[in-house]
N, C-alpha and C positions, 0 to 999 in steps of 0.2 A: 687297390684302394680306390674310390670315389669319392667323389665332393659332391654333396646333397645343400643347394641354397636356399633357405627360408628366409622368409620375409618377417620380423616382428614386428607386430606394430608398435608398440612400447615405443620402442627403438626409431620405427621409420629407417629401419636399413635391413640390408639382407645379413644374413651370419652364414659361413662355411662350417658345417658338417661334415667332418673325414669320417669316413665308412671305413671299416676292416671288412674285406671282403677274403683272406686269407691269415691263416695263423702270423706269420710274419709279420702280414700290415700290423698288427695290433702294437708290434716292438717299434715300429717306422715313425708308426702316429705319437709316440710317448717321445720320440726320439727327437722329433720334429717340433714338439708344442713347448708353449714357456707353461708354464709356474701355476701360471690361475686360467688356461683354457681348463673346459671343463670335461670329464669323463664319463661315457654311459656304458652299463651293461647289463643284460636282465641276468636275473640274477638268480640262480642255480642249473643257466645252461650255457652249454660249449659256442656261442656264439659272436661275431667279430662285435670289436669295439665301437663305438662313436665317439669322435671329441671333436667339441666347439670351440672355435678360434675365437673369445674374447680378451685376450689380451692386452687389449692395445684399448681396450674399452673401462669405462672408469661408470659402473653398472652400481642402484640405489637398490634395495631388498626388492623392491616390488619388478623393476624391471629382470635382477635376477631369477628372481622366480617365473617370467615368462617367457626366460632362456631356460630352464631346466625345463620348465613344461612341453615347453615344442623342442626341446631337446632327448625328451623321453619318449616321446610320441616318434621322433624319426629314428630311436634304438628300435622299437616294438617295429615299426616300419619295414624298417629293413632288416630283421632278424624272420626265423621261418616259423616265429609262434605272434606271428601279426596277428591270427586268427583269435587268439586267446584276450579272454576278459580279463579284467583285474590283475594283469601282469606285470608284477615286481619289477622297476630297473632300480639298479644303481647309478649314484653317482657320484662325483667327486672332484674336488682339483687335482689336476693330472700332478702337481709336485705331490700326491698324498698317494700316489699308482707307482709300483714296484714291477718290474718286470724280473720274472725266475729265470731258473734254468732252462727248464721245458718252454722250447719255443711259441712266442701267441697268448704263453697265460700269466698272466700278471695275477697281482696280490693288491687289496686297498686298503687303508685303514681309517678309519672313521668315517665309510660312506653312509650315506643317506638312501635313502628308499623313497622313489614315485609311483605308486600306481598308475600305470594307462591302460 
């Protein structure tokens, strides 16, 4: 797993991006985060997760939506269809991500969809 730092301006402060760079991370990252970081994944491929450590942040609509947006942007980033246009992520609050049996792959329920 990696930490990817962006800077929001919104915010005026940087956010931690945990990267799944392996099946496993993906169980580490859900294991590791509270309630309302947030969860990214494109969405109809086998690729590691991202979640955003806002936690501890008490975020207004507008500012949330410029944590999803540079938060989808650093899914596509670091996933290996960066190349690709109008690429579907998900997202979610990580209490709403279920991890299965089968190691790395988690279930969401009531995600939302970004285009980047």
């Amino acid at each position: 797993m990696k930490i990817v730092k962006k800077y929001i301006p919104i915010l005026k402060k940087e956010i931690n991006f945990h990267v799944g760079e392996e099946p496993k991370d993906n169980f580490d990252m859900i294991d590791k985060s509270h309630g309302d970081d947030l969860w990214f994944n494109v969405q109809g491929f086998a690729v590691g997760n991202v979640v955003a450590n806002i936690y501890d942040l008490k975020l207004n609509t507008k500012q949330l939506r410029q944590v999803i947006s540079i938060g989808a942007i650093v899914c596509k980033q670091q996933s290996k269809y960066y190349f690709m246009s109008n690429l579907a992520v998900l997202y979610n609050k990580i209490n709403n991500v279920n991890k299965t049996s089968e190691i790395g792959v988690v279930n969401s329920t009531r995600s939302k969809i970004k285009i980047v």
